[in-house]
C-alpha positions in Angstrom: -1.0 8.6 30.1 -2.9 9.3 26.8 -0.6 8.7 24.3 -0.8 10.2 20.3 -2.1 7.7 17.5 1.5 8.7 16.0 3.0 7.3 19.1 0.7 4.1 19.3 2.0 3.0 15.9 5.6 3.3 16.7 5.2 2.1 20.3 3.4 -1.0 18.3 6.0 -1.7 15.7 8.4 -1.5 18.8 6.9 -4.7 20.8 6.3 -6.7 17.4 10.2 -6.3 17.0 10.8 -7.0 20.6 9.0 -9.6 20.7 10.5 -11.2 17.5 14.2 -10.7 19.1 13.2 -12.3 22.1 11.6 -15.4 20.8 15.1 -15.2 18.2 17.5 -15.3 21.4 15.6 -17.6 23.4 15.8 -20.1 20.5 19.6 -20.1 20.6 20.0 -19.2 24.4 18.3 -21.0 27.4 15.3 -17.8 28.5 17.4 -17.0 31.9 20.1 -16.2 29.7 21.5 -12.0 30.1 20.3 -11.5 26.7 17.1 -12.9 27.0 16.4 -10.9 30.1 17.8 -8.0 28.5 15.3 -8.3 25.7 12.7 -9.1 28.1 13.0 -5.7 30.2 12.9 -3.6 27.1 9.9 -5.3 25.9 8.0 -4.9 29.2 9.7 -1.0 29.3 7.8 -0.6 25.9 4.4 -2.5 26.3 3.5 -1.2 29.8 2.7 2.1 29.6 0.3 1.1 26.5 -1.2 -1.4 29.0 -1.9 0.8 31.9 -3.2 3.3 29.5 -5.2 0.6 27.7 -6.3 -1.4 30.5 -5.0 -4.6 28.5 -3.1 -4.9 25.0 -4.2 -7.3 22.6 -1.2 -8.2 19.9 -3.2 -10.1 17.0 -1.7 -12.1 14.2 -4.6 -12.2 10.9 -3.7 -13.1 7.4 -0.5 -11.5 6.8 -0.3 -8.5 9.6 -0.1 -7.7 12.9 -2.8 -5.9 14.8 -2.4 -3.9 18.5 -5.5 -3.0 20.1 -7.5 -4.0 16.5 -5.3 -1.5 15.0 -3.4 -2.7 12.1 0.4 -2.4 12.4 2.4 -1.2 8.9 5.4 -3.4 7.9 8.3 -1.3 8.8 11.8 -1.4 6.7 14.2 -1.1 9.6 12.2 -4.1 11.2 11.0 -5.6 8.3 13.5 -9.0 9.0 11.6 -9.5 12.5 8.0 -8.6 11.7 8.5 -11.9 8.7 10.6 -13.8 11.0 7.6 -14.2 13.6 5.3 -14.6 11.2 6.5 -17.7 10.5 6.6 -18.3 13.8 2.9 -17.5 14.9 2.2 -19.9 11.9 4.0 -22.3 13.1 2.5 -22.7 16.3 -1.0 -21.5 15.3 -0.8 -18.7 17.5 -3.1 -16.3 16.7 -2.8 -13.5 19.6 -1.4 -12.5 22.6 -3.6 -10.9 25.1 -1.8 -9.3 28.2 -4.7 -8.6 30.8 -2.5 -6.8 33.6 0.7 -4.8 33.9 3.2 -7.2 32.2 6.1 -8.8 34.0 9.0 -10.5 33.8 8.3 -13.8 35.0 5.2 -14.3 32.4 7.4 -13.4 29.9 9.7 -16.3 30.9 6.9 -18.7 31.4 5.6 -17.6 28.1 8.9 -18.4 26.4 9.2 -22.0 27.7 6.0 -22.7 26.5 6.9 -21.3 23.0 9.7 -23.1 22.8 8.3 -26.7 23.8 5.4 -26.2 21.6 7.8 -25.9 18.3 8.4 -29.6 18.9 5.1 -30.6 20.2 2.3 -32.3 17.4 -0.2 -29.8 19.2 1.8 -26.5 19.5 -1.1 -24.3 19.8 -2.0 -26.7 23.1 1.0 -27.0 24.5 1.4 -23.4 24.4 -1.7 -23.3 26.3 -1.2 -25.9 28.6 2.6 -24.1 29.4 1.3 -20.6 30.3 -1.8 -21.5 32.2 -0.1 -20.2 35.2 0.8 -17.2 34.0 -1.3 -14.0 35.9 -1.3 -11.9 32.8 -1.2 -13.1 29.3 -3.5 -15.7 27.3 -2.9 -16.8 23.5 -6.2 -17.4 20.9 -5.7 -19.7 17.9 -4.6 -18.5 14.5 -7.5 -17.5 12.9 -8.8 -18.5 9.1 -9.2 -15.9 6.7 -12.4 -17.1 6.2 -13.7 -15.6 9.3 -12.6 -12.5 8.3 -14.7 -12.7 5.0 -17.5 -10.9 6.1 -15.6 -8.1 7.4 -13.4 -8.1 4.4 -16.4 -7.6 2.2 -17.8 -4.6 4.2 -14.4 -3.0 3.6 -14.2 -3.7 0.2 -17.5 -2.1 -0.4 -16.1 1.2 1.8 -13.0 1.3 -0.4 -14.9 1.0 -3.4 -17.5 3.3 -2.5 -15.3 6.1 -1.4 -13.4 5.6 -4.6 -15.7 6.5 -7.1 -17.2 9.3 -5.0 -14.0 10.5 -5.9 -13.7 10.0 -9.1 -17.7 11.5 -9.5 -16.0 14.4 -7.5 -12.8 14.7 -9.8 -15.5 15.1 -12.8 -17.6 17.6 -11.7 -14.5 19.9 -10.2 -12.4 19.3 -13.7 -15.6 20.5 -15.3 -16.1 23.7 -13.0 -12.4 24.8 -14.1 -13.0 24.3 -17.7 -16.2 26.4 -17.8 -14.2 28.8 -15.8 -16.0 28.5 -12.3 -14.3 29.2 -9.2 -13.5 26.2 -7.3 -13.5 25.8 -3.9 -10.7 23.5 -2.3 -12.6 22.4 1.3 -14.4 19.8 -0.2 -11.5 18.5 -2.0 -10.0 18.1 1.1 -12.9 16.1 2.7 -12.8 13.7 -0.3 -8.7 13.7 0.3 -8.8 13.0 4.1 -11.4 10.0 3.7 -8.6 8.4 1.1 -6.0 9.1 3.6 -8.0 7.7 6.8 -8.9 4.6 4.4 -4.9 4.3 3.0 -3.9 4.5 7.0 -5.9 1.6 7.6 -6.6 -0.5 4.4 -3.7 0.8 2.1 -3.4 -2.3 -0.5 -7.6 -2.2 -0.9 -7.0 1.4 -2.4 -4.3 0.6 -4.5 -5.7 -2.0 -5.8 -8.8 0.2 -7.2 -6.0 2.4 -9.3 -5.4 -0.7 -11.0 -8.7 -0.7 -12.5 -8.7 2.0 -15.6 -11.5 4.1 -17.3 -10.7 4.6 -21.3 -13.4 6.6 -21.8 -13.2 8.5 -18.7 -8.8 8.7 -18.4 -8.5 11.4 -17.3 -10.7 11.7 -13.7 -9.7 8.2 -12.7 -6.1 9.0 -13.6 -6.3 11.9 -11.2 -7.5 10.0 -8.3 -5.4 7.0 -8.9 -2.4 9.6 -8.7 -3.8 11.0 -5.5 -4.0 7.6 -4.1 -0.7 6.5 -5.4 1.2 9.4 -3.9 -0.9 9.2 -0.3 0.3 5.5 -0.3 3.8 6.7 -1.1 4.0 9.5 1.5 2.3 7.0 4.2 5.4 4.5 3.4 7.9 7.7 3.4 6.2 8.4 7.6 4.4 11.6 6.3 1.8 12.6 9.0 -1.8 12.5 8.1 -2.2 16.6 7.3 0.9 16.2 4.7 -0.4 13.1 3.5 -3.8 14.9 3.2 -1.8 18.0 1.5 0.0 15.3 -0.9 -3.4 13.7 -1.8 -5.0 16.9 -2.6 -2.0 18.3 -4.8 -2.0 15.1 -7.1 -5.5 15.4 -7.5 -5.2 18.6 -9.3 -2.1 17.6 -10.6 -3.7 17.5 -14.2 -5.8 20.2 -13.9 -4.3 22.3 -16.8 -5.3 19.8 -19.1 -9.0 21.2 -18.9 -7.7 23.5 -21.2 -6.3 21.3 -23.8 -8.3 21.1 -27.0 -10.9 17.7 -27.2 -9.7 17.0 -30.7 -5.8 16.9 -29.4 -6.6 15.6 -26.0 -8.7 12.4 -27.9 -6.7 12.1 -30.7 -7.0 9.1 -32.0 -3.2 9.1 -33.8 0.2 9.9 -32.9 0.5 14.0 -31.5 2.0 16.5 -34.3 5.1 18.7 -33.0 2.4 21.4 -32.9 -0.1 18.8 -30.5 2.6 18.7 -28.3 3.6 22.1 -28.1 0.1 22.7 -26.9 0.4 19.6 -24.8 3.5 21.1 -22.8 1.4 24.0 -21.6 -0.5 22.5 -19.3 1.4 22.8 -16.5 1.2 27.0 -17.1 -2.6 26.5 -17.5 -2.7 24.4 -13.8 -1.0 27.2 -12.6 -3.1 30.0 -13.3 -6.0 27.5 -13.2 -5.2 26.8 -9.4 -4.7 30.3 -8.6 -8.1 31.6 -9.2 -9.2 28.4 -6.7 -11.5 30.6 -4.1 -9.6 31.7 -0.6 -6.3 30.7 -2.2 -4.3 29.1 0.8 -0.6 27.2 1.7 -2.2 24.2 0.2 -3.5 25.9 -3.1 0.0 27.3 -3.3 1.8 23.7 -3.1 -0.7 22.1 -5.4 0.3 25.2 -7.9 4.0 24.1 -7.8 3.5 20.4 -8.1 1.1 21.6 -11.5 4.0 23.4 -12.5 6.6 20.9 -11.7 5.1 17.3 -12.4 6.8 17.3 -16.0 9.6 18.7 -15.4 11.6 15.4 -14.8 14.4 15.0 -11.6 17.0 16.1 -13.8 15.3 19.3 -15.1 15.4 17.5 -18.6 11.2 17.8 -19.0 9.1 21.0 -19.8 8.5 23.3 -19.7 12.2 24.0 -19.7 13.6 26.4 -16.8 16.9 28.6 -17.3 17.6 28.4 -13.1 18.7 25.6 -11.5 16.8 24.1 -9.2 15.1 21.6 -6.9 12.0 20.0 -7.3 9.6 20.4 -4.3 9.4 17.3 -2.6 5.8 16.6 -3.1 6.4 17.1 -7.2 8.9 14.3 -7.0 6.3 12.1 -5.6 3.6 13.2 -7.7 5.9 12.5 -10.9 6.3 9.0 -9.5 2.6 8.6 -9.5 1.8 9.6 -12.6 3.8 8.4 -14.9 3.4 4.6 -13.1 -0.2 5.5 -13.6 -0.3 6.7 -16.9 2.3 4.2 -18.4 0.0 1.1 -17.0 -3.4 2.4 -18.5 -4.8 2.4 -21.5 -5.0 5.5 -23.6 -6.7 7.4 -26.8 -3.3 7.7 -28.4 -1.7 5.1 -26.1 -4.0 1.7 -27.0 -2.2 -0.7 -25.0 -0.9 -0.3 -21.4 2.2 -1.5 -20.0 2.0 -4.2 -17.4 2.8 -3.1 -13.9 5.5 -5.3 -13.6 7.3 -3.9 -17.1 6.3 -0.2 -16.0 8.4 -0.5 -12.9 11.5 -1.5 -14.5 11.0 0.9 -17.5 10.9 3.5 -14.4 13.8 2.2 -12.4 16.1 3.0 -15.8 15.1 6.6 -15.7 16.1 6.6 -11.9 18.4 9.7 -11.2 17.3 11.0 -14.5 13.4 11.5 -14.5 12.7 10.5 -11.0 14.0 10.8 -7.2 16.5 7.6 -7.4 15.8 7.1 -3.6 11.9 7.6 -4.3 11.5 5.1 -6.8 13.3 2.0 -4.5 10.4 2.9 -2.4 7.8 3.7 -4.7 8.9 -0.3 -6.2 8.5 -1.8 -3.0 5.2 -0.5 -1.8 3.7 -1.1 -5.5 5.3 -5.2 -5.2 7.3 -7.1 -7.4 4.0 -8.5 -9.0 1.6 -5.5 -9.0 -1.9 -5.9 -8.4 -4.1 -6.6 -11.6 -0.4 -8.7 -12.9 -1.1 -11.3 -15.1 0.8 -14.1 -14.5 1.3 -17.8 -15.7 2.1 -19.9 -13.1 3.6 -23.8 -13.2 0.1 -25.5 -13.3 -0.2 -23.7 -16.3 -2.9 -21.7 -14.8 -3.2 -18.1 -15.3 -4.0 -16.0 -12.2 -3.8 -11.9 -12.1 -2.1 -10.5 -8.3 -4.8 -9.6 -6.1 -3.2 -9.4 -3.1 0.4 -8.4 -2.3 2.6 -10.3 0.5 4.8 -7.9 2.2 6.6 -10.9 3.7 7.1 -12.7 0.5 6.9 -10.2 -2.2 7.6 -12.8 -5.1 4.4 -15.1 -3.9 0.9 -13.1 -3.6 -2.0 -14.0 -3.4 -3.7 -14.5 -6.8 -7.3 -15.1 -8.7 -7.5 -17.7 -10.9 -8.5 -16.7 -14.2 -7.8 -19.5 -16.5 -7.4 -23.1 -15.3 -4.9 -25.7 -15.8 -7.3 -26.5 -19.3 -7.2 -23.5 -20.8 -10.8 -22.7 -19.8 -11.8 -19.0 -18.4 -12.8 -19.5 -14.7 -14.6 -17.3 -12.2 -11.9 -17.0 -10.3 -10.9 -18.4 -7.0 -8.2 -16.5 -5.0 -5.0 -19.1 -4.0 -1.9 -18.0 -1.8 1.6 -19.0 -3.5 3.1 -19.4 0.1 0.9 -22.6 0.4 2.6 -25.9 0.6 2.1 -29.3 0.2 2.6 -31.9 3.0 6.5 -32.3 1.8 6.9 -28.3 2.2 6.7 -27.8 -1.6 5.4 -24.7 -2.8 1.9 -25.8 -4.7 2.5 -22.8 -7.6 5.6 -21.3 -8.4 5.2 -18.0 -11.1 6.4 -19.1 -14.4 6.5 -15.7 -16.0 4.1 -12.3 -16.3 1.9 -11.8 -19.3 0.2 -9.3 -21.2 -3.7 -9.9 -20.1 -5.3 -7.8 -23.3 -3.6 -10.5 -25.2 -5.7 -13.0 -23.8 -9.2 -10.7 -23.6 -9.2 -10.4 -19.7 -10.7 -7.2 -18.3 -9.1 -6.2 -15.1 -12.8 -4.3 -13.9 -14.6 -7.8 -14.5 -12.3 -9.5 -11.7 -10.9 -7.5 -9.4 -14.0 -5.7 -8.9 
């Protein structure tokens, strides 16, 4: 049976739960217990037909996520409890996969279990655990692997991410361009540019987020465009959108802004504080997007959506924003997730008439005030969680006294990520060297703890210059 990628990624978050409840009941029942078998069947019920379809499954624990088949499984929030739970308990034995070579059955799952549960209190578990299932006909375990051997790999995607990034920012430029000189745009190759996000969010989601954290002064407003593209993708992918909506959501926040081509330079860069008469220019482009997006060539369902959510983006959950409407009515559901993006975007960057940015950490809580007034109350819980408590590119000072900006986010433990090491216990500026809050000493202590978040302009530290 050929089974849909859709289907892969829910039949995969289905045997990391299972397999977390099983190795949960076994711990507090002996494995021939009902429950235990119970857990068992369903597991073998679930995995199978992947495995006969497969020829073998491979369930891989690397850094902090699972992987079926080399296919990285998303954190789900229904099984979120169970995917952390037996992650501590893959690191605690310093198991690093599962490999089930042949049709799974029941007795290897019970031979497996023993041998789980005797290597917990073995000074070898990873060897015990091999030792206990060598008799088993279909699965193997490998070692927990070090992040350093995925370096190499890492750095390859990195350079993907970045590159596909900036060819979409190069692309925003040009097309912004075209519609202020009046061209007729043409939306196929925004789509293209869209669907390589998408495919790269689908697989390497935090990578692209943490490129919007990365600002352009001079250039605000094509980086803020594909930053809010990005942003809402990432948000749809959290929200289960399927990859042509999530293609649709991408391409609809990248024109998002596009009636700002319109907008006089000398109020668009001012310099000072808008006049009344600045903004009053300022709240019309959202009608200039509109008729902007309407002259786009072949004009399509998607040009249509992307219309509304130019219209829309301003016009706040409650209806309180511009331009004002005399109907009531309901935002379209991708303008309520656009809104999100852009204002998180535009409070955290720097500006012409907005100097300093808000940190990440400070723009999320200004946001979750306005909750059920300017945005989607539901939206923003989940707009919070997938951004992290401690945002990539968040400065923070941490009990060493060492300064380190997020670089990484921890699903598991969203209050310790990883960070880069900007200033050291001395006071001195550093290269940086990237340290994971969830270490611990040889007494179980946390090594760092986060003291509090700063403001890095106040201490001269250029996001660009590290992350990148």
């Amino acid at each position: 049976m050929v089974h849909k990628e859709d289907d892969i990624i829910k039949i995969s978050k289905d045997i990391i739960n299972q397999f977390a409840i099983i190795i949960r009941t076994a711990q507090i029942h002996d494995p021939g217990n009902v429950a235990v078998t119970t857990a068992i069947d369903k597991l073998i019920a679930t995995a199978n037909p992947l495995i006969d379809s497969s020829g073998a499954l491979t369930f891989e624990f690397i850094g902090e996520f699972f992987y079926v088949n080399k296919m990285r499984v998303g954190y789900s929030t229904e099984y979120f409890l169970n995917f952390a739970f037996l992650m501590r308990e893959f690191k605690k034995n310093g198991l690093g996969s599962i490999i089930m070579n042949t049709t799974l059955k029941s007795e290897d799952m019970q031979i497996f279990l023993k041998a789980f549960i005797s290597s917990t209190f073995s000074s070898e578990p990873f060897n015990t655990l091999v030792d206990g299932i060598a008799h088993s006909h279909s699965l193997s375990v490998g070692p927990l692997q070090k992040i350093k051997e995925k370096e190499e790999e890492e750095f390859d995607i990195r350079k993907q991410v970045k590159k596909t990034y900036y060819n979409a920012v190069s692309y925003t430029k040009g097309i912004m361009n075209q519609i202020k000189s009046g061209e007729k745009i043409n939306i196929k190759k925004a789509k293209r540019i869209v669907e390589s996000m998408v495919d790269l969010i689908l697989q390497q989601e935090e990578l692209l987020i943490w490129m919007t954290a990365i600002k352009d002064y001079d250039e605000y407003t094509f980086y803020h465009s594909v930053n809010v593209s990005i942003l809402s993708v990432a948000l749809g992918q959290k929200l289960g959108l399927n990859k042509k909506a999530l293609t649709e959501l991408g391409v609809v926040g990248l024109f998002h802004d596009s009636g700002k081509m319109e907008i006089p330079q000398e109020i668009l860069n001012k310099p000072t504080e808008f006049t009344a008469d600045d903004w009053r220019i300022m709240k019309r482009h959202p009608f200039w997007g509109v008729r902007a997006i309407l002259k786009f060539k072949g004009l399509d369902e998607i040009s249509v959506k992307t219309a509304i959510v130019a219209f829309e983006h301003h016009l706040n959950y409650d209806l309180s924003g511009y331009p004002s409407v005399s109907i009531p009515m309901e935002l379209d559901f991708y303008s309520k997730i656009v809104t999100l993006a852009d204002r998180y975007d535009a409070i955290t960057s720097a500006r012409v008439y907005a100097r300093i940015a808000v940190p990440p950490d400070k723009a999320l809580s200004f946001m979750m005030e306005k909750a059920g007034k300017d945005y989607d109350p539901l939206l923003v819980k989940f707009f919070i969680n997938m951004i992290g408590v401690f945002p990539v590119g968040t400065l923070l000072l941490l009990d060493t006294k060492e300064l380190g900006l997020v670089f990484e986010g921890n699903a598991t433990f969203p209050d310790k990520p990883r960070v880069l090491i900007v200033i050291d216990s001395d006071g001195n500026k550093i290269k940086g060297r990237v340290v994971d809050l969830t270490e611990k000493d040889s007494s179980g202590n946390y090594l760092r703890k986060v003291v509090k978040t700063l403001d890095p302009n106040k201490y001269n530290i250029n996001l660009a210059e590290y992350l990148l």
